[in-house]
C-alpha positions in Angstrom: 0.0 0.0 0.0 1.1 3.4 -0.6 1.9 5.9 1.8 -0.4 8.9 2.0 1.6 12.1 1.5 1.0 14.7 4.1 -0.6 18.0 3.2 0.4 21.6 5.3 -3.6 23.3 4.6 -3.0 27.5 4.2 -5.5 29.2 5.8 -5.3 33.2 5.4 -7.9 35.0 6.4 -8.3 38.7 4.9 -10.3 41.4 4.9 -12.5 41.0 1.4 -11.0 43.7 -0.8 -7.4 41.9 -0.4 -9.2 38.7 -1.1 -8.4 38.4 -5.3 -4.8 39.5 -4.6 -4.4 36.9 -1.7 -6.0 34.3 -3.6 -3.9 35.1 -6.8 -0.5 35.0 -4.8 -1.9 31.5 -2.9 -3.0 30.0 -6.9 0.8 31.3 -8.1 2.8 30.3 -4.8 0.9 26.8 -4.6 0.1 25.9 -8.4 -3.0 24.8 -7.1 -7.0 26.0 -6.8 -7.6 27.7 -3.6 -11.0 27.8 -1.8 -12.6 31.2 -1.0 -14.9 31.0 2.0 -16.6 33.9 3.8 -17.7 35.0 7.2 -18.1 37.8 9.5 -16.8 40.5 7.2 -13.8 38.4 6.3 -12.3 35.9 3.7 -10.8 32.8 4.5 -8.6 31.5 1.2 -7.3 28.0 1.8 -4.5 26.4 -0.5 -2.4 23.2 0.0 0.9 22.7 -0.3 2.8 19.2 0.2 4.3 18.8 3.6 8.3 18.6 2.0 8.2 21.8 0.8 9.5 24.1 3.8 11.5 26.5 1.7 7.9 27.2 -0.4 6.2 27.8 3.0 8.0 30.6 3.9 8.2 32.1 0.8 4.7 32.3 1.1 4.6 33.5 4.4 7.1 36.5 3.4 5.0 37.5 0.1 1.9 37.8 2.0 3.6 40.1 4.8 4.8 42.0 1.8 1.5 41.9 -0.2 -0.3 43.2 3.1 2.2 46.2 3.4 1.5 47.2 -0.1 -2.3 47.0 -0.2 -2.0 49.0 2.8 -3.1 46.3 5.3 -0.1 45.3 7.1 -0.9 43.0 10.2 -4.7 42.1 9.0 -3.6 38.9 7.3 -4.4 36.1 9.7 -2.3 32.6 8.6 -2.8 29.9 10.2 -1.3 26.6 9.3 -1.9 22.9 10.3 -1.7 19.4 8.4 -3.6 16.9 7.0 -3.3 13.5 5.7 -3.6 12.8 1.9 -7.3 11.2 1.3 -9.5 9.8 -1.4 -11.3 13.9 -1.3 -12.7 13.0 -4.7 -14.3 9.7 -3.5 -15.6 11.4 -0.5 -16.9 14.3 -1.4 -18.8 12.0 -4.5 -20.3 10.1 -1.6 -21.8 13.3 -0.1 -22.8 14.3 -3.0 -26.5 13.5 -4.0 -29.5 14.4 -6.4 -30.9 17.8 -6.4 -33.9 19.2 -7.6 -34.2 22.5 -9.0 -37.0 24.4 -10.1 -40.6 22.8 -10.5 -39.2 20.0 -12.7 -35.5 19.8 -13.6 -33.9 17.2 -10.9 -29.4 16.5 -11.2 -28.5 13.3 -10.9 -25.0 11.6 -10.6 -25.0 8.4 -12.5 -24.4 7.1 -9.2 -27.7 7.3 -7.7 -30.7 6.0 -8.8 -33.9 8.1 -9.0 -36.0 8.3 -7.3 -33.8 8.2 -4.1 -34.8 4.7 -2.5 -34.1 7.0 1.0 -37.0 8.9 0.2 -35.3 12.1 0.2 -36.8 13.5 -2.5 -40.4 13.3 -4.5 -40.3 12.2 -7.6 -43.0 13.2 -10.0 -44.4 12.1 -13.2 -43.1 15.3 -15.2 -39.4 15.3 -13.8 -36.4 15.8 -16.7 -33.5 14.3 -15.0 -30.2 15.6 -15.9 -28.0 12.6 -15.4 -24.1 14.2 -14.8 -20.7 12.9 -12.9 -20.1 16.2 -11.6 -16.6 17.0 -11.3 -14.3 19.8 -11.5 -16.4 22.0 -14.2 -18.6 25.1 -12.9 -21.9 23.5 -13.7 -22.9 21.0 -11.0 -26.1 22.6 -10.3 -24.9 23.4 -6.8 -24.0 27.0 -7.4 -26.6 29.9 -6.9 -26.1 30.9 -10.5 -26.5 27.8 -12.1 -29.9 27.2 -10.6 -30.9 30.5 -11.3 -30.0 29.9 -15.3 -31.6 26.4 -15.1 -34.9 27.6 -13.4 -35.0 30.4 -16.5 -34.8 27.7 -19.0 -37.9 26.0 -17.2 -39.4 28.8 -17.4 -38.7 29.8 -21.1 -37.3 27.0 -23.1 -40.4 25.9 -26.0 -40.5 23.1 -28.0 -37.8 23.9 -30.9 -36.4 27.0 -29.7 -33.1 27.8 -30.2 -30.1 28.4 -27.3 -26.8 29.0 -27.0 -24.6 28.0 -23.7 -21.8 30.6 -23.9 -18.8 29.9 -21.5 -19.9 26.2 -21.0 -18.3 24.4 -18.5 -20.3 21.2 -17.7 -22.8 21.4 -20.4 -25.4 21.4 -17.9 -27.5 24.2 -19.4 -27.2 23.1 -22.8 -28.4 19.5 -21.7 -31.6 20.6 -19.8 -32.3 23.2 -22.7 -32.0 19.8 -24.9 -34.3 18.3 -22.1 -36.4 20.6 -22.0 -37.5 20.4 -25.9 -34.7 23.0 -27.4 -33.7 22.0 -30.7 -30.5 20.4 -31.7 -28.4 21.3 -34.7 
């Protein structure tokens, strides 16, 4: 069996007009995606970096002292620092994740699950369009605020042979229930 690498998790927290520039340095520093999660008039920004890279860590550390100091914010950064075991995140966070319903009809499904829920969790009517996707990395899992918004609007407006474009598409999510929904194909 392999051994699990260890992980040192960056947590900075920052006031929220510092919050692109930390993240930036954090995505540049790391070469990783960082997380961006807010609370009480702050922004946490988390990044990973592996556990061997000491040097890399306070490099960090130095370029957000001097990132503070020129956004005029010296000694508002918070960093706090702490480590974590390598896991299956992927696996875990697919077992979490479960079928959603949004809008009257339209219901996301990973090909995982089977519909309707044999828990119960959700209704399941005669009229539901199921959107069967693996979400992964992709903007477009239906979890987003924004997404749901776009997908109740196509509910609402999508005819039978209309014509949409998904601009920007990430998942495909919108242009499947437009599909779904009875938007042409071409």
């Amino acid at each position: 069996m392999a051994t699990l690498r260890q992980w040192r998790v960056i947590n900075v927290r920052v006031p929220p007009l510092a919050a692109e520039s930390v993240a930036s340095l954090l995505v540049e520093a790391t070469g990783r995606g960082v997380s961006l999660t807010e609370s009480d008039e702050q922004v946490t920004i988390t990044a990973y970096l592996y556990s061997h890279q000491p040097k890399a860590e306070a490099e960090l550390r130095e370029q957000l002292k001097q990132l503070a100091a020129n956004l005029g914010m010296a000694g508002t950064f918070q960093l706090s620092v702490s480590e974590v075991a390598e896991a299956d995140w992927l696996g875990e966070w697919r077992d979490s994740y479960r079928p959603l319903r949004v809008g009257r009809r339209l219901v996301i499904k990973p090909s995982w699950h089977t519909w309707p829920p044999a828990d119960g969790s959700l209704p399941a009517f005669d009229d539901d369009v199921l959107i069967e996707m693996d979400p992964q990395m992709a903007f477009g899992t239906g979890n987003h605020p924004t997404t749901q918004l776009c997908l109740e609007v196509l509910e609402d407006n999508i005819r039978p042979g209309c014509t949409v474009a998904d601009v920007g598409c990430g998942s495909g999510i919108l242009s499947i229930a437009a599909i779904k929904l009875g938007a042409a194909t071409k």
